[in-house]
MARGU-902277 format. One line per 10 residues: their letters; for each residue x, y, z of C-alpha. Coordinates in nm, 3 decimals. Example, Ala and Ser with C-alpha at 12.3 -4.5 7.8 and 13.67 -1.06 7.14 Angstrom:
BEGIN
AS = 1.230,-0.450,0.780 ~ 1.367,-0.106,0.714
//
This chain:
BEGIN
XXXXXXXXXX = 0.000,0.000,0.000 ~ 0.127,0.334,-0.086 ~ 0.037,0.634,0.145 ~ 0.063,0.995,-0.037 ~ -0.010,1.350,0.153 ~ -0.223,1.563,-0.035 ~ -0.162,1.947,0.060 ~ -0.351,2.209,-0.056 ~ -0.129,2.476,-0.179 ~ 0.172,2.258,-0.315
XXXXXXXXXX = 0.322,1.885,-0.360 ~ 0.491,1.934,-0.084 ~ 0.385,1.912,0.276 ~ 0.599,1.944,0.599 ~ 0.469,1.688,0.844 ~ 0.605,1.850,1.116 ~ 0.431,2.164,1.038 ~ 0.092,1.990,0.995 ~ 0.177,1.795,1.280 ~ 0.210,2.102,1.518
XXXXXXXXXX = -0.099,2.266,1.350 ~ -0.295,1.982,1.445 ~ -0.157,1.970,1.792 ~ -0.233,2.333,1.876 ~ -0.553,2.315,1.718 ~ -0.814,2.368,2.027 ~ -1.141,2.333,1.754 ~ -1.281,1.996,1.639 ~ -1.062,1.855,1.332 ~ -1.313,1.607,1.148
XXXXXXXXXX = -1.189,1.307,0.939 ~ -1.369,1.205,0.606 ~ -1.282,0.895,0.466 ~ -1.348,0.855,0.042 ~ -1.347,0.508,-0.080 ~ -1.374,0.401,-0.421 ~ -1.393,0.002,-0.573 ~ -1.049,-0.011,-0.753 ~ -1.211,-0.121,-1.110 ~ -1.360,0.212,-1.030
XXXXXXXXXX = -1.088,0.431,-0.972 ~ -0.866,0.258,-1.241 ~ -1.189,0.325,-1.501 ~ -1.263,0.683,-1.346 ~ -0.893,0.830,-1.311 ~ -0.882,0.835,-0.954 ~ -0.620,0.560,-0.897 ~ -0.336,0.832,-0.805 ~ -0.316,1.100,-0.558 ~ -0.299,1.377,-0.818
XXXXXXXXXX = -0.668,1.321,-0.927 ~ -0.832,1.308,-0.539 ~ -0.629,1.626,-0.462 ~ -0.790,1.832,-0.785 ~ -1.093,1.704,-0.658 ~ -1.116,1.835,-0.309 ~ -0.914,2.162,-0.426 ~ -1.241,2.174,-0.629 ~ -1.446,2.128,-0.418 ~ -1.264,2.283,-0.126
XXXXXXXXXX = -1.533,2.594,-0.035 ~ -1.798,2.340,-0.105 ~ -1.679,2.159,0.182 ~ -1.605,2.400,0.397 ~ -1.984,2.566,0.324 ~ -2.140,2.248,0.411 ~ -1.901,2.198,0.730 ~ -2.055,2.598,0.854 ~ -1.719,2.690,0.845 ~ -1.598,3.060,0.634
XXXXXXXXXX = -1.372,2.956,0.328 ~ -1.087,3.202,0.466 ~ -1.071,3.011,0.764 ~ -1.103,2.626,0.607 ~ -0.785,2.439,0.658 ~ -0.747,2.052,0.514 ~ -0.527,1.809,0.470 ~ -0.546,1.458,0.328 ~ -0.370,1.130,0.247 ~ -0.449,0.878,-0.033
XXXXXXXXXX = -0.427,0.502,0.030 ~ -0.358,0.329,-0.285 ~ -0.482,0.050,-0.131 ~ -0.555,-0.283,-0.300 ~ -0.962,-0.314,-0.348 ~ -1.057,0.019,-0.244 ~ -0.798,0.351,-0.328 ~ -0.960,0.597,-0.086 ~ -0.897,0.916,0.092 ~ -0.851,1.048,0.411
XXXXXXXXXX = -0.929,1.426,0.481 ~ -0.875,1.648,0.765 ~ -1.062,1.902,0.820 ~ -1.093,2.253,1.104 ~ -1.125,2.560,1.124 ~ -0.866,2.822,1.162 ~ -1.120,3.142,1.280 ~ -1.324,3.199,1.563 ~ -1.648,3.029,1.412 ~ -1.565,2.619,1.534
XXXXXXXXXX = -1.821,2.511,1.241 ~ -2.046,2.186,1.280 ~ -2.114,1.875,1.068 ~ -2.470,1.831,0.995 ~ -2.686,1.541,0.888 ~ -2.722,1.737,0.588 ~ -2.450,1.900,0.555 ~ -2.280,1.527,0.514 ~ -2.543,1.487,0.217 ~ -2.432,1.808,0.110
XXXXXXXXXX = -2.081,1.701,0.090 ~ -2.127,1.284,-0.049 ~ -2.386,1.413,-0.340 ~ -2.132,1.707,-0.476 ~ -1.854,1.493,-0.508 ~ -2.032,1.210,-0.627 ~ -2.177,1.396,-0.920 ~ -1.794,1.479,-0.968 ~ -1.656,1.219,-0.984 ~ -1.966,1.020,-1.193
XXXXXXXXXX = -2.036,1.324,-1.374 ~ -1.989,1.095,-1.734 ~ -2.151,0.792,-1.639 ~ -2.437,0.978,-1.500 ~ -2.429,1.207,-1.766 ~ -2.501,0.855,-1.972 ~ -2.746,0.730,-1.738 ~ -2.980,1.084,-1.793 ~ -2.966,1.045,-2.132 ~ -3.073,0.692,-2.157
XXXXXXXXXX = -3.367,0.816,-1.893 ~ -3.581,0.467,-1.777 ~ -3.870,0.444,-2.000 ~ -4.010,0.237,-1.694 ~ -3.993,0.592,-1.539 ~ -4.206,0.799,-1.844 ~ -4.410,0.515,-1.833 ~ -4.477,0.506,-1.468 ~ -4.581,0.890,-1.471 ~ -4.811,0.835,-1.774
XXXXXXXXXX = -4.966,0.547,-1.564 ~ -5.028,0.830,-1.278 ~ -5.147,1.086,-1.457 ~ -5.421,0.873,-1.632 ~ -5.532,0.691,-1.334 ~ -5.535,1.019,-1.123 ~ -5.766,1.160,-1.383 ~ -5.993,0.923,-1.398 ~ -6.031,0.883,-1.013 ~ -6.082,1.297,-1.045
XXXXXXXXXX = -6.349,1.312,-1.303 ~ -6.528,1.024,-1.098 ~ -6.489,1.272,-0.798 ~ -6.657,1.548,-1.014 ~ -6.903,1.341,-1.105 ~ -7.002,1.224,-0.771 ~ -7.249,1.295,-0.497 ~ -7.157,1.220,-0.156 ~ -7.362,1.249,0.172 ~ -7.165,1.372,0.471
XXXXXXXXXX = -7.413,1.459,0.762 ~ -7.034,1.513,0.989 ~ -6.895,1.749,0.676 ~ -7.236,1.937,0.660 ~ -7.221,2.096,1.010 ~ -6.895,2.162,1.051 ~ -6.888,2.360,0.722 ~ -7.206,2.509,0.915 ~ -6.965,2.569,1.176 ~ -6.729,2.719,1.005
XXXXXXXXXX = -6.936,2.944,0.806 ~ -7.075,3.089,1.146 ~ -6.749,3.120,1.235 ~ -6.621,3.306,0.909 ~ -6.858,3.613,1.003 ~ -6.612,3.716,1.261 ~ -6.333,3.752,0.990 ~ -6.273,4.091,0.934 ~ -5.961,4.047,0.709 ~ -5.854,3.799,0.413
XXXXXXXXXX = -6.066,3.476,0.481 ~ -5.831,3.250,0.337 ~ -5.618,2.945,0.505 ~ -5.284,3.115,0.572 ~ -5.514,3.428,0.746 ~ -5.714,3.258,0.954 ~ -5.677,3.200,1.325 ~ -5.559,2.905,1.441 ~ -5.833,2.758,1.559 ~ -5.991,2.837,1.262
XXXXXXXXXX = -5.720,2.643,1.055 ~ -5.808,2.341,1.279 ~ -6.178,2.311,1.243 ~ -6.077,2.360,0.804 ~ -5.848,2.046,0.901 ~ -6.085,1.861,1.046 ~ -6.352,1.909,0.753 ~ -6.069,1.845,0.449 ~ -6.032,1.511,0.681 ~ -6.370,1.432,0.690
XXXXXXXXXX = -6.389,1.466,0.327 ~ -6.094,1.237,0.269 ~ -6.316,0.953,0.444 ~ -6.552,0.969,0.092 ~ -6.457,0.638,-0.071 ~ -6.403,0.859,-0.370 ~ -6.167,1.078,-0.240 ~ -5.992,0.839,-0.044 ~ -5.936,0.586,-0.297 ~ -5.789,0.915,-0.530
XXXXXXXXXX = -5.582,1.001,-0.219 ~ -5.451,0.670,-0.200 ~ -5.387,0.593,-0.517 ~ -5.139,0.961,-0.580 ~ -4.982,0.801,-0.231 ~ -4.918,0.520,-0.396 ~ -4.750,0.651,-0.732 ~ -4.604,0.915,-0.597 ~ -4.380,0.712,-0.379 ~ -4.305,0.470,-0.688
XXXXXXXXXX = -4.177,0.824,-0.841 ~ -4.024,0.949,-0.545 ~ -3.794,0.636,-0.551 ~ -3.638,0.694,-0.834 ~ -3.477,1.032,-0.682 ~ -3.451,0.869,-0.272 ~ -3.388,0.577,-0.105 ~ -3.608,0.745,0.193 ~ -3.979,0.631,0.214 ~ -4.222,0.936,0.146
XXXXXXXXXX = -4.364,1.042,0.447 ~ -4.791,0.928,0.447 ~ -4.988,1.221,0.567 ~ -5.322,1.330,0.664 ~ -5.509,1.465,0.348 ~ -5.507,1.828,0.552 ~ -5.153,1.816,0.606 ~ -5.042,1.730,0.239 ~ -4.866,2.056,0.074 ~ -4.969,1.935,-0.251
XXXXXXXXXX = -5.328,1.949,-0.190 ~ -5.315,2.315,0.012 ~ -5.546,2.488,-0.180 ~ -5.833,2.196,-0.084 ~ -5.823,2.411,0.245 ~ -5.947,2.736,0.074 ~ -6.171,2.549,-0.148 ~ -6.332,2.450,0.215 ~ -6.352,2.810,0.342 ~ -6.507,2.888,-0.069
XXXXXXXXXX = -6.800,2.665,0.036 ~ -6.865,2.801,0.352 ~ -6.868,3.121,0.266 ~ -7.094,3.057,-0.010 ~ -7.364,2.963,0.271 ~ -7.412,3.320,0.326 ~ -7.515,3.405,-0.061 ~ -7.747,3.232,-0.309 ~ -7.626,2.969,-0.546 ~ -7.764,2.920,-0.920
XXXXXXXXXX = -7.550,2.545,-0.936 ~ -7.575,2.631,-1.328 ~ -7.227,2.575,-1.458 ~ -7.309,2.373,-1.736 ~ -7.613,2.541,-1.895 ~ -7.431,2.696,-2.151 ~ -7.419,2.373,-2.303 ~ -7.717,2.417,-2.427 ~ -7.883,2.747,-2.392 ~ -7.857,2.818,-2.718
XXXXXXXXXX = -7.976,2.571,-2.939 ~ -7.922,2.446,-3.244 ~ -8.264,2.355,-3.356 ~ -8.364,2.739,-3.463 ~ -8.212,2.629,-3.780 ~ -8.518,2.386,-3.809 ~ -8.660,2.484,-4.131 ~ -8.373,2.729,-4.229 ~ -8.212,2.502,-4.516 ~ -7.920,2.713,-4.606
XXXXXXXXXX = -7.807,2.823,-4.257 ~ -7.855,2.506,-4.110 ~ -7.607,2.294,-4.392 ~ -7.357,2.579,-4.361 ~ -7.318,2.547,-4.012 ~ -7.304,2.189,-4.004 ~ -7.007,2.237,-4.207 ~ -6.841,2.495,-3.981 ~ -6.891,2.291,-3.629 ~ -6.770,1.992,-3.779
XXXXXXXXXX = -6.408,1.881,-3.629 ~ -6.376,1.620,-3.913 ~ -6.345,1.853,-4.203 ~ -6.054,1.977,-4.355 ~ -5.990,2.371,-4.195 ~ -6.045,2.514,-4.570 ~ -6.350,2.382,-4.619 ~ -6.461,2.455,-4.261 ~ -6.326,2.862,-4.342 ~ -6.539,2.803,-4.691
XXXXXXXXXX = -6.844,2.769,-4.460 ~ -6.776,3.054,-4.264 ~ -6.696,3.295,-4.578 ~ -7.061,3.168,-4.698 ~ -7.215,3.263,-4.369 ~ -7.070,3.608,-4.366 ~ -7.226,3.656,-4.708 ~ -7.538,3.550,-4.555 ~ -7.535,3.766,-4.315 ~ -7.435,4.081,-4.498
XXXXXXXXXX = -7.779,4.005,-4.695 ~ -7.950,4.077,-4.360 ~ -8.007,3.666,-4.290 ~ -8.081,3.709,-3.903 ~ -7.996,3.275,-3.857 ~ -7.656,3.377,-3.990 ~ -7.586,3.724,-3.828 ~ -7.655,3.518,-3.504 ~ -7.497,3.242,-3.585 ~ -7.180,3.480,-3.694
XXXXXXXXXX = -7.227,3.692,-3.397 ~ -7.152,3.327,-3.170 ~ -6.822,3.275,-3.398 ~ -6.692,3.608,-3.307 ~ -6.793,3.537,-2.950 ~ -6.620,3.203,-2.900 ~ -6.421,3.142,-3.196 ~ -6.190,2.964,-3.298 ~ -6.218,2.984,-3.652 ~ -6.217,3.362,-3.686
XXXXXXXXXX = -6.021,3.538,-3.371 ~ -6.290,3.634,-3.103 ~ -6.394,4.000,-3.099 ~ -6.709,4.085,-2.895 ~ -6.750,4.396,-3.031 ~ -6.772,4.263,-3.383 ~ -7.013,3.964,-3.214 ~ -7.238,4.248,-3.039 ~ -7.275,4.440,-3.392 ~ -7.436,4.099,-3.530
XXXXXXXXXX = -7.630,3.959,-3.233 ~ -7.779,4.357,-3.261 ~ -7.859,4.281,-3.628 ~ -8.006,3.922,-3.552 ~ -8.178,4.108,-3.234 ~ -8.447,4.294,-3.435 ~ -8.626,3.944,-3.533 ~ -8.516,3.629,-3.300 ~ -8.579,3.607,-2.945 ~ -8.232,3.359,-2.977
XXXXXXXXXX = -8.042,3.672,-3.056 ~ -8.221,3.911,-2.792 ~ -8.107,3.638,-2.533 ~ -7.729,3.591,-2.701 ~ -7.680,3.990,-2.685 ~ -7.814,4.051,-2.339 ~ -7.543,3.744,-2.196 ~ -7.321,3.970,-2.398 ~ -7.369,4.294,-2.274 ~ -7.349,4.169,-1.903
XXXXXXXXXX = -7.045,4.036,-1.928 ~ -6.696,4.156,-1.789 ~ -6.573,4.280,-2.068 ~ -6.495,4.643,-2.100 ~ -6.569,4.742,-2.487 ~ -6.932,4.533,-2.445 ~ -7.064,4.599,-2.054 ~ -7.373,4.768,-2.024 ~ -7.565,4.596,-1.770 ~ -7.877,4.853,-1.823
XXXXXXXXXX = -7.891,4.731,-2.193 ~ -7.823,4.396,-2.118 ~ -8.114,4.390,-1.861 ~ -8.328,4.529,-2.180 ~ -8.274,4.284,-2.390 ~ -8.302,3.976,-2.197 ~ -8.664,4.122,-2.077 ~ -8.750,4.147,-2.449 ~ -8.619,3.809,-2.472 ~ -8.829,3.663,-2.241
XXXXXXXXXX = -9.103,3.864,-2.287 ~ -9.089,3.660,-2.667 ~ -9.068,3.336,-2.454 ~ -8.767,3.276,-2.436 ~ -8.698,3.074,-2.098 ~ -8.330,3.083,-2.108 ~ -8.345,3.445,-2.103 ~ -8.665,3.463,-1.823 ~ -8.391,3.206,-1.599 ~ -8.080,3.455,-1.655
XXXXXXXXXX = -8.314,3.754,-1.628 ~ -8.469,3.644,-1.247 ~ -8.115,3.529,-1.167 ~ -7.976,3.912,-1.199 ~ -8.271,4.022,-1.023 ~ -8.195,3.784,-0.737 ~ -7.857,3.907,-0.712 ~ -7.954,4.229,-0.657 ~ -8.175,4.093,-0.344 ~ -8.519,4.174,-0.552
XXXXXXXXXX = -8.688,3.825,-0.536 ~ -9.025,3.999,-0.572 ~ -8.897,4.083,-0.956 ~ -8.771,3.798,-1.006 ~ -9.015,3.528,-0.915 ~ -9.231,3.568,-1.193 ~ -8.987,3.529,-1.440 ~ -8.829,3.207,-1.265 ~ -9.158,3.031,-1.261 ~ -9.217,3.134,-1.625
XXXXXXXXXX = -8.932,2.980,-1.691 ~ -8.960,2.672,-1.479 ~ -9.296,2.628,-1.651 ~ -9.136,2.626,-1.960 ~ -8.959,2.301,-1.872 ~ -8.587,2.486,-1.789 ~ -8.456,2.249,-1.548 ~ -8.221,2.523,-1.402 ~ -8.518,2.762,-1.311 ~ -8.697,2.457,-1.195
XXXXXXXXXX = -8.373,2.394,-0.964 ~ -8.359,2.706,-0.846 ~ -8.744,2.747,-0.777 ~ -8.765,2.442,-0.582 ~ -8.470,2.566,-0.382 ~ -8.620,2.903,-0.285 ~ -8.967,2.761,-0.177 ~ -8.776,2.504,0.003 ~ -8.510,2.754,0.219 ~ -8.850,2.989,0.244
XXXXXXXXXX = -8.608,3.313,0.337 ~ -8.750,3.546,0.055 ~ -9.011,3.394,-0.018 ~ -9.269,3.208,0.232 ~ -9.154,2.837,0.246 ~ -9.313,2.586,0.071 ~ -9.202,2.217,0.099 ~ -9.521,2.126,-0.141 ~ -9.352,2.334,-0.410 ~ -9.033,2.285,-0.329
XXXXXXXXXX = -9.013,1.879,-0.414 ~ -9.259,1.931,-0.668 ~ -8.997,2.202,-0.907 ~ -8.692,1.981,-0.775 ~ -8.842,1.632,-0.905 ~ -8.939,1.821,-1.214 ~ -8.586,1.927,-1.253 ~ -8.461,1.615,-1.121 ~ -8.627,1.450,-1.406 ~ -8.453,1.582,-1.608
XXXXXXXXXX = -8.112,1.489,-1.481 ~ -8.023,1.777,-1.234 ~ -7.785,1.652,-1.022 ~ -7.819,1.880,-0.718 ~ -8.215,1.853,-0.787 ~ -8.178,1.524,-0.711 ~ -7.902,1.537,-0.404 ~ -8.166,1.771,-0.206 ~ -8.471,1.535,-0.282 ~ -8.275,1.226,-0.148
XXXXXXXXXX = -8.184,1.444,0.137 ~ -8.552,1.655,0.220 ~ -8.579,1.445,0.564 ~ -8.262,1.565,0.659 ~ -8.251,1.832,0.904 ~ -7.922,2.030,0.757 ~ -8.042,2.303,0.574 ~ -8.007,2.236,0.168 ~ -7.740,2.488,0.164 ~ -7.496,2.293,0.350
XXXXXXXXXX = -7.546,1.984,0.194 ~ -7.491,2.137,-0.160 ~ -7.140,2.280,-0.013 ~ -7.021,1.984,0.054 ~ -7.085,1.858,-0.240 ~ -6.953,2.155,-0.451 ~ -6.636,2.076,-0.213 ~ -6.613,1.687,-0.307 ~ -6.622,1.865,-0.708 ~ -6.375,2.110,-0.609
XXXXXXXXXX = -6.133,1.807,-0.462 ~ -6.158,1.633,-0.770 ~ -6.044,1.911,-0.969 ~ -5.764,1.968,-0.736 ~ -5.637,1.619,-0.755 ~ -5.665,1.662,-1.156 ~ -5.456,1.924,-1.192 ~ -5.216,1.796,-0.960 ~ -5.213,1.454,-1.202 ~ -5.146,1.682,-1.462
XXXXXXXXXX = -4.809,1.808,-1.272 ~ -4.674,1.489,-1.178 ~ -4.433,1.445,-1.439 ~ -4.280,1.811,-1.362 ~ -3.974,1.706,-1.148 ~ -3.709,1.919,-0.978 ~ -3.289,1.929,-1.020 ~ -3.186,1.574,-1.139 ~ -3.131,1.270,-0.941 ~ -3.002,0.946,-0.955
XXXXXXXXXX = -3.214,0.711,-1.103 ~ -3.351,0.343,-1.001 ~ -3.071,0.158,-1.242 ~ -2.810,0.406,-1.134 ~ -2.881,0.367,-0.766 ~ -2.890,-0.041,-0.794 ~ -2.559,-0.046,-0.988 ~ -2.409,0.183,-0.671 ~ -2.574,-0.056,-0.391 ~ -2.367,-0.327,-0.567
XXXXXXXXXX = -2.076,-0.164,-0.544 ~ -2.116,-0.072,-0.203 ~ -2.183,-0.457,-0.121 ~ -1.864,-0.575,-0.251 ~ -1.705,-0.317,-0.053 ~ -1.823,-0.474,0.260 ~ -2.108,-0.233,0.332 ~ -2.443,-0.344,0.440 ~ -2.762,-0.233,0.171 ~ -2.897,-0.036,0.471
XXXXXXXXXX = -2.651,0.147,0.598 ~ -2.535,0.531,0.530 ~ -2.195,0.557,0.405 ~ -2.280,0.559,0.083 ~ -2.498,0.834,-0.133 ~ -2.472,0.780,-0.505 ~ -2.077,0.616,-0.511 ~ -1.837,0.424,-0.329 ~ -1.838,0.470,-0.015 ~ -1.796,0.785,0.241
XX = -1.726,0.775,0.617 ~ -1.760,1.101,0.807
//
């Protein structure tokens, strides 16, 4: 074996000199020992003392950063082994200054993964490039189970008597806020009780099969970058799934106000079957919605519709007024859609409806709330329930049931499940209105009947004693969860820095084996082996 001092300013050392350093030193001097297989060190360059000492001169403030101790007071020393089955190192290590410096847990880390991506920088260089497809496919795996599981979530109802009143709780509680009523504002005990209710919600079989299933993949990801198990947590006390704790204060607070549960009518509140009758409009537009067509011939149809509509057809001014309102075959512009749903407004109710949605909008160039108001009144006045249901549903958010009313049971007579939703609703919570359980189940079994979800979660639940408003926000919740965990599918595959990867790490365990090193035990991170 052949022993060689490594100094850091020359070749030369003076042993004595070191010697009597050492001796006077009154500070802790720490010893790190850096082993390397010979097959290793004989493929990597580091089977002579010329290589080691470049690499902690390299890596000498590194060291010292990770030891606490300032770089102008770092002093080292080391001597290489050229030992038979394992060349290795021995460094020396104090401070000079008044600050005595200290070895952390991490601060070892610090040191082993720095000069293990050193000296493996080629080989793991390799090893990134040839990425595990077991990995991609792994994260493709997650991502489409996790969005499955979500959409099943927002799809779901859920009954939660336990959920219910402590959202009731909470909401109570909320009215003493006087600042931002969100998580990271609240009081502490008011952080507690949103605990407690994310909890409760991750007892849902939905959730809690969702929950358990991003456990389980995200620990099959997290070890390809650790050998440390992922740490199983409460839902509440996940960081991933924080904003699930203001999506739980969203639905309490929404106790206090009125809720239309109408997210999806624009799916069909402006239908398709005006064209009845209208041959020309009606095969032109088939061509334009149609996915399967080639783009030119879809931009043919809407050329042809724009000449329609310049020869004062209202079915295509309206119909052209929607493409410049959602596109996306012309660019959107709502202040060319509002010229030709004003155009189309002077014969179809359709139009009257389309414009006054328009003009109460957010939009700046468009907003007039006064004309908007106008023309959904002359909408519905032409018998148009979509516009009678968004027409009571301004008037109730002004607090002017009395006005509205009328035009919500016009509407719900016309067979809108939304208005009949919403009517059964208000006769059922009787504050504006004098309650009315009679007319409540009969609007919500008429809207249930026609496939309203929440119609149908309050008429399973009218012997309940919660009031209707609490059981619909925890239901909203269980939708907002589920579109939580979706996004966070979708942001599974985004990963941080680069690690060592599953093949990587089992080549390295092997190594450390045949060095004499147990699998389990901590001198080794990502090479040889490394004693501190």
């Amino acid at each position: 074996m052949w022993l060689y001092i490594l100094a850091p300013h020359s070749d030369y050392v003076d042993l004595k000199k070191v010697t009597a350093e050492l001796q006077t030193c009154e500070k802790n001097v720490w010893t790190h020992i850096i082993s390397l297989k010979r097959e290793d060190a004989a493929r990597l360059g580091y089977d002579n003392a010329r290589t080691w000492r470049n690499l902690l001169l390299t890596h000498r403030n590194d060291i010292a950063d990770a030891m606490n101790i300032p770089s102008n007071d770092f002093r080292w020393y080391a001597a290489f082994h050229d030992e038979g089955n394992h060349p290795h190192v021995h460094m020396m290590a104090w401070s000079a200054g008044d600050a005595p410096g200290y070895l952390s847990p991490v601060g070892i880390e610090k040191i082993k993964s720095m000069l293990t991506n050193d000296i493996f920088h080629q080989e793991m260089l390799h090893v990134y490039e040839q990425k595990s497809q077991s990995r991609d496919e792994l994260v493709a795996e997650a991502r489409c189970t996790m969005l499955e599981l979500a959409d099943e979530m927002k799809r779901g109802v859920c009954e939660h008597p336990e959920a219910e009143q402590l959202i009731l709780v909470l909401a109570h509680e909320l009215k003493s806020v006087t600042g931002k009523k969100q998580y990271g504002y609240l009081p502490k005990r008011m952080k507690k009780q949103v605990d407690e209710i994310v909890d409760q919600m991750a007892r849902l079989p939905s959730v809690k099969e969702c929950y358990e299933k991003w456990l389980e993949l995200q620990q099959e990801v997290n070890e390809f970058y650790s050998d440390k198990p992922m740490e199983r947590v409460p839902l509440s006390q996940q960081k991933e799934f924080r904003a699930i704790h203001n999506a739980v204060i969203q639905a309490a607070l929404r106790l206090e106000h009125l809720t239309f549960e109408d997210r999806n009518m624009a799916r069909y509140d402006e239908p398709d079957d005006i064209l009845q009758g209208v041959e020309t409009c009606g095969r032109i537009w088939s061509v334009v919605c149609d996915d399967n067509l080639p783009l030119g011939l879809r931009d043919e149809g809407v050329e042809r519709l724009r000449a329609q509509a310049e020869r004062n057809n209202p079915y295509a001014q309206l119909l052209l007024g929607r493409l410049y309102r959602d596109g996306p075959l012309v660019t959107p512009d709502w202040v060319e859609a509002r010229y030709w749903f004003e155009q189309a407004a002077q014969e179809l109710s359709g139009a009257q409806y389309a414009l006054g949605k328009l003009l109460l909008a957010d939009d700046a160039e468009v907003h007039d709330r006064e004309q908007g108001i106008r023309w959904l009144t002359q909408a519905a006045e032409n018998k148009n329930e979509f516009a009678a249901y968004r027409l009571a549903k301004e008037f109730l958010k002004d607090g002017n049931t009395a006005e509205a009313l009328p035009w919500l049971t016009a509407s719900a007579e016309a067979g809108s499940p939304y208005a009949e939703y919403l009517l059964g609703k208000l006769y059922w919570e009787g504050e504006d209105i004098p309650q009315d359980m009679g007319q409540a189940v009969y609007w919500l079994t008429q809207a249930a009947e026609q496939g309203h979800t929440y119609a149908q979660i309050l008429l399973e639940r009218q012997d309940r004693s919660s009031l209707p408003s609490a059981i619909l926000a925890v239901n909203s919740l269980l939708h907002s969860i589920g579109r939580i965990f979706q996004d966070n599918a979708r942001t599974m595959d985004s990963t941080q820095g680069q690690h060592t990867d599953r093949k990587l790490r089992r080549r390295i365990q092997e190594k450390k084996i045949a060095m004499g090193h147990k699998p389990d035990d901590h001198v080794e991170q990502g090479w040889g082996g490394m004693t501190m």
